[in-house]
N, C-alpha and C positions, 0 to 999 in steps of 0.2 A: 239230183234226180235219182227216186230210187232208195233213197238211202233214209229218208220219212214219209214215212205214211200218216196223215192226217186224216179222220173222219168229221168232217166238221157238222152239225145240227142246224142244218137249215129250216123253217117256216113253211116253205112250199115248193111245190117242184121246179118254180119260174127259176129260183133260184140257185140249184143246183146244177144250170146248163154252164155258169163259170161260176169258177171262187177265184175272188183276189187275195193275193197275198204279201204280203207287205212284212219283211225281215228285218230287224236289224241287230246283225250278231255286233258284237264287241270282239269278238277274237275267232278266227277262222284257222281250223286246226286241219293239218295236210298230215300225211305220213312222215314227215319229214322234219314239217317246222311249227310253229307257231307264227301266226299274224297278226297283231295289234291294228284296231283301226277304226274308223269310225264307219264300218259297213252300210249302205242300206240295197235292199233289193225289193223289187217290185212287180210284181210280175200276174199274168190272169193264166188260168186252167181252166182248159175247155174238158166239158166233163166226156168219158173216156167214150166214143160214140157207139164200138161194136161190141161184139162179145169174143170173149179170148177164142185162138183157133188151139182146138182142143187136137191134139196130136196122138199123145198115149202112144208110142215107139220105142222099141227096146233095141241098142246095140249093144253087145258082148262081147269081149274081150280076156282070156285068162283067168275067169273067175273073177273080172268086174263087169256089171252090167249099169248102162246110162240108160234111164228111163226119164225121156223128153215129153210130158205131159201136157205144157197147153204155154202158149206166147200169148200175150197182148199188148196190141200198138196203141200208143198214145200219142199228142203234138208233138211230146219231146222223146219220147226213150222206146223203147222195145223190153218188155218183163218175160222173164223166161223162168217156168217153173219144172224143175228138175228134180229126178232122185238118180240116189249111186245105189245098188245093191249089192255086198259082196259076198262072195261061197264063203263058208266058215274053213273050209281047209286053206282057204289063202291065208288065212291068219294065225296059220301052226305056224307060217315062215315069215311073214312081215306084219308089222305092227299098225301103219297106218294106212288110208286112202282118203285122197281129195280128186275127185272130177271137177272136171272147168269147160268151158269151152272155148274157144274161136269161133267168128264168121266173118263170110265175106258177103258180098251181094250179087247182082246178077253184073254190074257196073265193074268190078273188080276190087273194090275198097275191101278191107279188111279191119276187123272192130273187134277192140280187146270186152270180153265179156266177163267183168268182173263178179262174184258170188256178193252179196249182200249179208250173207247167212246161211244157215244148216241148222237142224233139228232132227232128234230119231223120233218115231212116233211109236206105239205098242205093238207096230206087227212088224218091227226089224227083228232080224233072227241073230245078226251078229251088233256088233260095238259100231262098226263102220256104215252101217247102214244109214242115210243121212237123205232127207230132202232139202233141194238146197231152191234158193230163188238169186237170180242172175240181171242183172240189168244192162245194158249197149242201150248207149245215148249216141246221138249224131247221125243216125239212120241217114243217109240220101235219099232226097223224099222222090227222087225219081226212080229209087231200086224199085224193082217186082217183085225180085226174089231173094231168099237168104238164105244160107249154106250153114248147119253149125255142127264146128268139127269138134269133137268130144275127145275129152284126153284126161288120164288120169296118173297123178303120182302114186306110186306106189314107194313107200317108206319103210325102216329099220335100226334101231342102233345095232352097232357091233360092238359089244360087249370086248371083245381079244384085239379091238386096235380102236376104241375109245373115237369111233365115227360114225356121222350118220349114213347109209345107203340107201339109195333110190334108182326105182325105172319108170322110164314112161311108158305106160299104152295108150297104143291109139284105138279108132275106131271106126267104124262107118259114118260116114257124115250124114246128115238128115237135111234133106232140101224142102224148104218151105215156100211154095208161092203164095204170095202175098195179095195176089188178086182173086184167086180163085179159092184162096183160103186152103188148099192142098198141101198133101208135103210127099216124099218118097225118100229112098234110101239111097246112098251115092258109093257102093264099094272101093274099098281099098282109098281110099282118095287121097289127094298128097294136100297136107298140114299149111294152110299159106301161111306166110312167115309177117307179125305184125309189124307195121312202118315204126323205122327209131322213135 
């Protein structure tokens, strides 16, 4: 989930309230390993029902900024579309940045949100400037609400001891309700820490 997008060409609109999908990899490729096997999966897509809730929220942090632009819910996952913007004088002293997020729900669960991808578009003003898209699968269909805590590495080699260096910043969390379609800002907040 997340990780293809398919636009399929259907005939009429009756059609596009689900699409079946019918898979069968021969080899299932993780971070880690490879899988051998005679896969199949089956599965219908209900078509996505609302429209994304448009956020447009800026946190800041030391000369990075998390610009939280717009979530939409689907059966299976939560799409979260993101940019990092960073001051060009952060980058007289470190070479790289990646923002990420965390959240939790209103339930207390906490859901690792992994990036999908990044792209600069024509109005970044440095290197690091990147829109990224995010996906959290597993949503608790009883949450109301979602918390997403924004954090970002900050990178460097050192040249005089042949290692890389990094800090993290954090940031203001951004609370989304999920019923009323709202969001706010949550200061200072403390970072929950993802289950093993």
């Amino acid at each position: 989930v997340g990780l293809l997008t398919i636009t399929p060409d259907f005939d009429n609109d009756t059609e596009r309230a689900q699409a079946y999908v019918s898979w069968k990899p021969t080899t299932i490729i993780t971070d880690t390993k490879e899988i051998d096997g005679n896969w199949t999966f089956e599965f219908a897509v209900s078509q996505i029902s609302g429209e994304p809730i448009v956020v447009d929220e800026k946190v800041t942090t030391d000369g990075v900024t998390v610009h939280l632009k717009e979530i939409t819910l689907t059966d299976v996952s939560v799409n979260i579309a993101y940019q990092q913007l960073v001051e060009p004088s952060l980058l007289e002293e470190w070479e790289a940045v990646e923002a990420e997020l965390i959240a939790s729900d209103n339930l207390g669960n906490v859901y690792k949100v992994p990036y999908n991808g990044g792209s600069t578009d024509g109005s970044a003003r440095t290197r690091e400037d990147f829109n990224w898209t995010a996906t959290l699968g597993g949503l608790n269909p009883e949450a109301t609400s979602l918390t997403f805590y924004p954090f970002a590495m900050v990178s460097r080699f050192n040249t005089e001891t042949n290692e890389g260096e990094s800090i993290k910043l954090e940031f203001d969390a951004i609370e989304i309700d999920l019923i009323k379609q709202s969001y706010k800002i949550v200061k200072n907040p403390t970072i929950p820490k993802l289950p093993e």
